[in-house]
C-alpha positions as CSV (number, residue, x, y, z in Angstrom):
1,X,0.0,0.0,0.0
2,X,1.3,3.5,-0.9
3,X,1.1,5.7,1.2
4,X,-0.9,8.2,-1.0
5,X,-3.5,4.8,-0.7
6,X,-3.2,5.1,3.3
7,X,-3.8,9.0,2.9
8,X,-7.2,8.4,0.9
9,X,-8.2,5.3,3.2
10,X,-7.7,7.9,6.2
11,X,-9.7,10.5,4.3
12,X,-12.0,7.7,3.9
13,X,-12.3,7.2,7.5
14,X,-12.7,10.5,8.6
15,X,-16.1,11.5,6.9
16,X,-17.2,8.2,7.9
17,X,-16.4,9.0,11.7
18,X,-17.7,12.9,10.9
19,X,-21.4,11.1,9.6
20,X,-21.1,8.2,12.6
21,X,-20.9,11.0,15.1
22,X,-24.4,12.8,13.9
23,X,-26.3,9.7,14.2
24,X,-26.2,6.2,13.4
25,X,-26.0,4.6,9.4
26,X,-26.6,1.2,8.6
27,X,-23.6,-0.3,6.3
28,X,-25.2,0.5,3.2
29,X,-26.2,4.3,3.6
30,X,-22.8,5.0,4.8
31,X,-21.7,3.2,2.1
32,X,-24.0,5.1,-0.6
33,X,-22.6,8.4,1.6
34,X,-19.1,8.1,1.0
35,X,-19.8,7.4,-3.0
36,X,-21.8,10.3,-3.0
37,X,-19.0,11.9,-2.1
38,X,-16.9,10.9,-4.6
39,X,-14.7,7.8,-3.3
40,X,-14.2,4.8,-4.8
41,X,-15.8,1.8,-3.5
42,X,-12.1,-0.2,-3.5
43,X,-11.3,2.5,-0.5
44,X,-14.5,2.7,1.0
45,X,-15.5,-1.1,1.5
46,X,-11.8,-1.6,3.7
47,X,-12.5,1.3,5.8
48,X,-16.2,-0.7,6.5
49,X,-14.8,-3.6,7.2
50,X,-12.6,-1.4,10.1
51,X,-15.4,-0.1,11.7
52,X,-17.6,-3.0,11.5
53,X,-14.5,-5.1,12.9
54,X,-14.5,-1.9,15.8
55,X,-18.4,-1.8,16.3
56,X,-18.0,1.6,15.2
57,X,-20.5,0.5,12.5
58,X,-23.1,-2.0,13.4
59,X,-26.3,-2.5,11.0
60,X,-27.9,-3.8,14.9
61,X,-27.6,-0.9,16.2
62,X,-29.0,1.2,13.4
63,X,-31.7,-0.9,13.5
64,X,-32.6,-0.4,17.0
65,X,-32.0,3.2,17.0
66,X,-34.0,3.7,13.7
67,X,-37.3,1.6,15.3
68,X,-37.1,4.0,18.2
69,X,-36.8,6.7,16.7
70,X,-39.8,6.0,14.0
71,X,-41.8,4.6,16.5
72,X,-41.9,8.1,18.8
73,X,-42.4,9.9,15.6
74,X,-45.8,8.0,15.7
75,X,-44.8,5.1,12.3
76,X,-46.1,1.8,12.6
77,X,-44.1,-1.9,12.0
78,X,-45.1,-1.7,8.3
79,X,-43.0,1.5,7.7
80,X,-40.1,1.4,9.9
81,X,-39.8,-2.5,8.2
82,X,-40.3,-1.2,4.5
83,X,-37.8,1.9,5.5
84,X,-35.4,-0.3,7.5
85,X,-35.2,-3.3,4.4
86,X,-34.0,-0.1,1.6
87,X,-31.2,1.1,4.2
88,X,-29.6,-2.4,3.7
89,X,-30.4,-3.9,6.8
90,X,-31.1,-7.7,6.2
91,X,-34.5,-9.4,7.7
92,X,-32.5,-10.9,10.8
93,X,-31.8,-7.8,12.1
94,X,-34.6,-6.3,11.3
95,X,-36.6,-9.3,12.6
96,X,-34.0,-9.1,16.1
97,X,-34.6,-5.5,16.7
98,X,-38.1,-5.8,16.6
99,X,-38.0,-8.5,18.9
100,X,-35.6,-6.6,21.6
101,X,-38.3,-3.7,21.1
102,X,-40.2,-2.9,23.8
103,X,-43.2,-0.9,21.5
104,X,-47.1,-0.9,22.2
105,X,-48.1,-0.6,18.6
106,X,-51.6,-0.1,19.8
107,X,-50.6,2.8,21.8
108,X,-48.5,3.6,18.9
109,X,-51.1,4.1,16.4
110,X,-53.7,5.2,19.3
111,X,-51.3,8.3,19.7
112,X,-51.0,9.2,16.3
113,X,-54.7,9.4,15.6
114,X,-55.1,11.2,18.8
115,X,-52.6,13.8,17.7
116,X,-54.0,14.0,13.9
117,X,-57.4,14.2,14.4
118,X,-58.2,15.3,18.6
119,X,-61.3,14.4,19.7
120,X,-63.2,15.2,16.5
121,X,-66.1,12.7,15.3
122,X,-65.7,10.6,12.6
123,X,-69.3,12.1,10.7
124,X,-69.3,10.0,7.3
125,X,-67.8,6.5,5.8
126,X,-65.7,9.0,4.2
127,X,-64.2,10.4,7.1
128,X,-63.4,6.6,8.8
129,X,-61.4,5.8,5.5
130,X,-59.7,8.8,5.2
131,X,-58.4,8.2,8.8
132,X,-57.7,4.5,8.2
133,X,-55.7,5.5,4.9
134,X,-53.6,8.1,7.1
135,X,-52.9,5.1,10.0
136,X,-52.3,2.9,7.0
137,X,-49.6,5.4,5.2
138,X,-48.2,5.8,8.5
139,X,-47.5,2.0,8.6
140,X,-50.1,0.5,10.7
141,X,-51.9,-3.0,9.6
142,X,-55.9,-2.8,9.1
143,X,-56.0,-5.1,12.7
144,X,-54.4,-2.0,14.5
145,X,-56.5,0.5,12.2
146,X,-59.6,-1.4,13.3
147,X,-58.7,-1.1,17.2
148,X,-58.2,2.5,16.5
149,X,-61.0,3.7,14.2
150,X,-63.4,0.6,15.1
151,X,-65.2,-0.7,11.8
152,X,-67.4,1.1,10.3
153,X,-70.6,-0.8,10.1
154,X,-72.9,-0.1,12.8
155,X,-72.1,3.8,12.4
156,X,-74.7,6.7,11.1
């Protein structure tokens, strides 16, 4: 290795440590980060390899951090999953930080809705799915839209 190579591996490394110290990145964003800023995968992927070797860089982590983060901003499963999966991070992981979460979904969701839409009546079948189409964008599943919103039959 020459040592201009070392130079640009410790550039490399530096703007990775400068974007790990705002906030956690899964492998691949940092990844997609440091092309963006015009390196060359051959001295990118060894300076990975560092951190992940370090826990510097742990897609576990991200995942975790990411799932709490989403789930106070009021998302559901279905998003943080769908948002999680095009960061990189593989099902396992996504799958373990899920189970390590402690997360009420119900109370999730319930909170959302509450902060949407107050206390105000739902007045037509319009209304309901217009509300269950926010919950639902916001990644909740029709069983946690239902324990929301209720079903609509048996309504004015």
């Amino acid at each position: 290795m020459t040592s201009s190579d070392a130079d640009l591996l410790v550039q490399v490394r530096d703007v990775a440590m400068r974007l790990l110290a705002r906030r956690e990145h899964s492998r691949e964003e940092l990844r997609l980060k440091l092309i963006q800023r015009g390196f060359e995968v051959s001295s990118i992927n060894p300076v990975l390899v560092e951190l992940i070797e370090q826990d510097t860089l742990s897609d576990a982590r991200y995942a975790q951090a990411l799932l709490s983060h989403r789930s106070q901003g009021g998302y559901g499963p279905l998003y943080i999953r769908r948002e999680l999966k095009e960061r990189g991070v593989t099902p396992d992981l996504i799958e373990s930080a899920f189970a390590q979460a402690d997360v009420s979904w119900d109370d999730v969701a319930k909170g959302r809705y509450q902060s949407r839409f107050s206390n105000q009546p739902v007045d037509s079948f319009k209304d309901w799915a217009r509300r269950a189409a926010y919950l639902q964008r916001r990644g909740f599943g029709k069983s946690a839209i239902r324990r929301v919103l209720g079903d609509w039959q048996g309504r004015g």
